[in-house]
C-alpha positions in Angstrom: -45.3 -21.5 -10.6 -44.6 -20.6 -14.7 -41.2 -21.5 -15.3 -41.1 -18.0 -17.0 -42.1 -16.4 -14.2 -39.2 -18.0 -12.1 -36.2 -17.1 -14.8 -37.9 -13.8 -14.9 -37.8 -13.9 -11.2 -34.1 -14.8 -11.0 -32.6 -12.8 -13.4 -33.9 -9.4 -12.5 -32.6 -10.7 -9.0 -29.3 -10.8 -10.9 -29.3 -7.6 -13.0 -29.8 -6.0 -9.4 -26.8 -7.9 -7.7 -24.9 -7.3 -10.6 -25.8 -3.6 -10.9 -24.8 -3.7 -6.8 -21.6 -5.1 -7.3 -20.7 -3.0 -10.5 -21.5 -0.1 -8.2 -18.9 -1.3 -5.7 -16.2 -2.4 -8.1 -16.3 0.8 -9.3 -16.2 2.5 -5.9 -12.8 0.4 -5.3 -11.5 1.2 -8.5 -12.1 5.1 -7.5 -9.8 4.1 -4.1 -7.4 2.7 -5.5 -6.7 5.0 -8.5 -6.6 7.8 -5.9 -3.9 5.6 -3.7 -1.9 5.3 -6.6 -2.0 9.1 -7.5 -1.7 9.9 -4.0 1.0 7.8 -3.4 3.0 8.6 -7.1 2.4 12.6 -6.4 4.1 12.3 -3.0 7.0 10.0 -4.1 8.0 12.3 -7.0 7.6 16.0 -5.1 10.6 14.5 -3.0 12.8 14.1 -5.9 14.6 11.2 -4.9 16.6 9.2 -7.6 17.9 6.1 -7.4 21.7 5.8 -7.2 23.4 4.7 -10.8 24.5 1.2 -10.6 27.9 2.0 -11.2 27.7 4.1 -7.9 26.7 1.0 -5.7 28.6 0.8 -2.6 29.2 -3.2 -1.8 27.0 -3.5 0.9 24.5 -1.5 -1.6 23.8 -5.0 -3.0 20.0 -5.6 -2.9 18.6 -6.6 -6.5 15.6 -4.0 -6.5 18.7 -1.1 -6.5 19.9 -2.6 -9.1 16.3 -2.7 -11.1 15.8 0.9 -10.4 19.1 1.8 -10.4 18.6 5.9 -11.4 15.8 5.9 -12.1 13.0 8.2 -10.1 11.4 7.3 -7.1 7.7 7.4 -7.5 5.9 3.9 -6.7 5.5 2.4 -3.0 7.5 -0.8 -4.1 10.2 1.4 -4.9 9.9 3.2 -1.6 9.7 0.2 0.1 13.0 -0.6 -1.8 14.7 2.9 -0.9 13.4 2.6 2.5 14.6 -0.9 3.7 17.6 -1.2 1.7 19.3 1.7 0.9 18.2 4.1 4.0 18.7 1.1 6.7 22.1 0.4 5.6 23.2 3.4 5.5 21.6 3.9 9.3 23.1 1.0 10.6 26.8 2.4 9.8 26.4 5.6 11.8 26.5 4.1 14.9 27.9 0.7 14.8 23.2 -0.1 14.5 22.3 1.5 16.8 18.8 3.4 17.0 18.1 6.5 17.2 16.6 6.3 20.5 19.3 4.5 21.6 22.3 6.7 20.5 20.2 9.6 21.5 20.0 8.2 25.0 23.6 7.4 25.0 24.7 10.9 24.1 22.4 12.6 26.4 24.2 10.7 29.6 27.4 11.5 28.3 26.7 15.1 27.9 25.1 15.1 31.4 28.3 13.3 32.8 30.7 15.8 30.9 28.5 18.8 32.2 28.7 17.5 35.3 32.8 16.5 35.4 33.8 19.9 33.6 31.3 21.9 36.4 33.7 20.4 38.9 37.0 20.6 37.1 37.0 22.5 33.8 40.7 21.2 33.4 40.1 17.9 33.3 41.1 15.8 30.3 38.5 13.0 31.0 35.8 15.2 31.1 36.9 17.7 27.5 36.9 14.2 26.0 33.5 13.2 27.3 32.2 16.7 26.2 33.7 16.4 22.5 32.2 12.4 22.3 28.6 13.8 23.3 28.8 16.6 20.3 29.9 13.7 17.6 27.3 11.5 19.1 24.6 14.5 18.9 25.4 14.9 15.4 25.0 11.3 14.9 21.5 11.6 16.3 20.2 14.5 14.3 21.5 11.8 11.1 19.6 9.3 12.5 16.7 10.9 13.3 16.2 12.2 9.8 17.3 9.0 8.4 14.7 7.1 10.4 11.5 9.7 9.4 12.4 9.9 5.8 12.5 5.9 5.9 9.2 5.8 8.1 7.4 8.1 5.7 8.5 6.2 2.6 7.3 3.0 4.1 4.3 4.5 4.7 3.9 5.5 1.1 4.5 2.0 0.8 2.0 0.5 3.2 -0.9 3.2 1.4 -0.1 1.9 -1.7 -0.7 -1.4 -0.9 -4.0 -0.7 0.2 -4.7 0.8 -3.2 -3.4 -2.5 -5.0 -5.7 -4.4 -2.4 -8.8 -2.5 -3.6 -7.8 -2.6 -7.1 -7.6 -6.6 -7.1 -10.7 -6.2 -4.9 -12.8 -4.2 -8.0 -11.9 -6.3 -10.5 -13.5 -9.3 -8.6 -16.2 -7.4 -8.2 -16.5 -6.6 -12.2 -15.7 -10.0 -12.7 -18.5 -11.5 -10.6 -21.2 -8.5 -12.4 -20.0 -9.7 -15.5 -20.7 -13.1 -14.8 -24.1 -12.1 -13.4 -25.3 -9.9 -16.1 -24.3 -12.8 -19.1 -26.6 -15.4 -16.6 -29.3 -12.5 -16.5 -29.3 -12.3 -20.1 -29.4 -16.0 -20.4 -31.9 -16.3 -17.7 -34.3 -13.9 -19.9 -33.7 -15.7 -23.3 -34.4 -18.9 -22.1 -37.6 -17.3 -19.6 -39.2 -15.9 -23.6 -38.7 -18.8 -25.0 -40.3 -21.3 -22.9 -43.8 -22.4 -23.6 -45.8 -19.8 -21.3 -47.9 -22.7 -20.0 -45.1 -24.4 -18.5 -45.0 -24.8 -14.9 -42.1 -25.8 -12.4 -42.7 -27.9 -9.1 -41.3 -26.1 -6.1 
């Protein structure tokens, strides 16, 4: 076979894999501009600020408050921030750390014991205070469960936009590698017209 037939051969083979891989770079880089959008629109409807750093309970204490400390919430790092160290602290001093599901269970027995103790004696002492810890343990789980969504939907945020900073690093691999591609290609077809047409290669 020519040898100019064979760098012809191998760098159109290039152009195309480049021209493939452009195609997909550029597919990811769609993704994850829309993940970050997505992910930046959703933050910032919620108008959540950071609290100032002079406002920083003790136990407020994790450095990435401090970085964004009043500023607006609007990236899924600082979500994941929010979420993990702000909204989980404050969740495990409602009820000693307990969960939602497990205060909630706590307070439905109570408040079926009280129901049941004040049914039988509407006098007893016992059974007013049983009542009255149910309803403070009630409120405690409407706090919690509100506490927990909001922190499971920032953390999703979160989790989405990592996915978008995944494809992002993904597409610029991908223009990398076309990049690479297309400057052998253009090598491949300098050197394929300037080599002696007669010139043949042993396969």
């Amino acid at each position: 076979m020519h040898r100019r037939t064979l760098d012809i051969i191998f760098s159109a083979g290039a152009v195309v894999l480049a021209g493939l891989l452009l195609i997909l770079g550029l597919v990811l880089q769609n993704q994850a501009n829309f993940a970050k959008d997505y992910v930046h629109n959703q933050l910032e409807a919620q108008k959540i600020t950071f609290t100032p750093a002079k406002f920083l309970a003790a136990d407020e204490n994790d450095p990435c408050l401090k970085a964004n400390a009043g500023k607006p919430l609007v990236t899924g790092k600082q979500a994941e921030c929010y979420a993990n160290h702000y909204i989980a602290v404050h969740l495990k001093a409602i009820n000693d750390g307990q969960t939602y599901s497990e205060t909630s269970t706590t307070a439905r027995a109570l408040a079926t014991k009280a129901a049941t103790e004040l049914a039988a004696n509407p006098n007893d002492p016992q059974a007013k205070a049983d009542d009255a810890q149910a309803k403070v343990l009630q409120g405690k789980v409407t706090t919690l469960f509100q506490g927990e969504t909001l922190r499971g939907l920032l953390l999703t945020s979160y989790g989405f936009s990592i996915f978008g900073e995944r494809a992002q690093q993904a597409a610029w691999v991908c223009f990398a590698v076309a990049l690479v591609l297309f400057l052998a290609a253009i090598a491949g077809f300098v050197h394929a017209f300037t080599t002696p047409r007669e010139k043949k290669v042993n396969l």
